[in-house]
C-alpha positions as CSV (number, residue, x, y, z in Angstrom):
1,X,32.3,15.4,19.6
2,X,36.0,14.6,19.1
3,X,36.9,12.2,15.7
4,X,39.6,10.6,14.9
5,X,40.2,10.1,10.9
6,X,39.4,6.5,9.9
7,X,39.7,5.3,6.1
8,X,36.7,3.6,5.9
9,X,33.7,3.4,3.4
10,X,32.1,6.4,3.4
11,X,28.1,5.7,4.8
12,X,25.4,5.3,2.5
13,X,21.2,5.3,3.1
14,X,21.6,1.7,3.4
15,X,24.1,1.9,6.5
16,X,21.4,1.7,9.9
17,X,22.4,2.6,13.4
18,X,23.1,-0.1,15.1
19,X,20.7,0.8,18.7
20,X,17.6,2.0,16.7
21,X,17.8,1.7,12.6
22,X,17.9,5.5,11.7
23,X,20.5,6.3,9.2
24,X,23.7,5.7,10.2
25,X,26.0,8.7,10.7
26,X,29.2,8.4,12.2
27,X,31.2,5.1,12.3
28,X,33.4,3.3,15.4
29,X,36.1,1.2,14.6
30,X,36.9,-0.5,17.5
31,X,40.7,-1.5,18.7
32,X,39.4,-5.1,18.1
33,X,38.8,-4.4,14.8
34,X,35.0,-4.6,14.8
35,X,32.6,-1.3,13.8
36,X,29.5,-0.3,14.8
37,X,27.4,2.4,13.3
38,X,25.3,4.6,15.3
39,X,22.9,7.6,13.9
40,X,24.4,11.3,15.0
41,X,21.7,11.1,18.4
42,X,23.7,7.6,19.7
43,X,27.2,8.5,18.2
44,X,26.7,11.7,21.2
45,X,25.5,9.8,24.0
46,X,28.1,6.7,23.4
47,X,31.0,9.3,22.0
48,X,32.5,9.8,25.5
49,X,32.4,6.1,26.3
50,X,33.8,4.8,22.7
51,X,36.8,7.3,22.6
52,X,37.3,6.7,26.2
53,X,38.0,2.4,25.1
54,X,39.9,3.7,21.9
55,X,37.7,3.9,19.3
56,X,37.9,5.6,16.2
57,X,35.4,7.7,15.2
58,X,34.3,8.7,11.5
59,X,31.7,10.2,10.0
């Protein structure tokens, strides 16, 4: 998965994907200026998709 570098909080235990509730693992900051947090099995099925509308992706 490709990632761009984001200065953002770094993810703690409380952070919860935001498609199932596991622990949160990588971070999109969207061009819109919203996030969404996604646990590592999400962040690679919706990777392709997120980069592909600009996202940012941290982890």
């Amino acid at each position: 998965m490709t990632t761009s570098t984001v200065p953002s909080p770094v993810l703690t235990r409380r952070d919860r994907c935001d498609r199932c509730r596991a622990a949160a693992h990588v971070r999109a900051m969207l061009r819109t200026g919203g996030e969404l947090l996604f646990c590592a099995h999400h962040a690679r099925e919706y990777a392709p998709r997120l980069l592909q509308i600009g996202a940012a992706l941290s982890s």
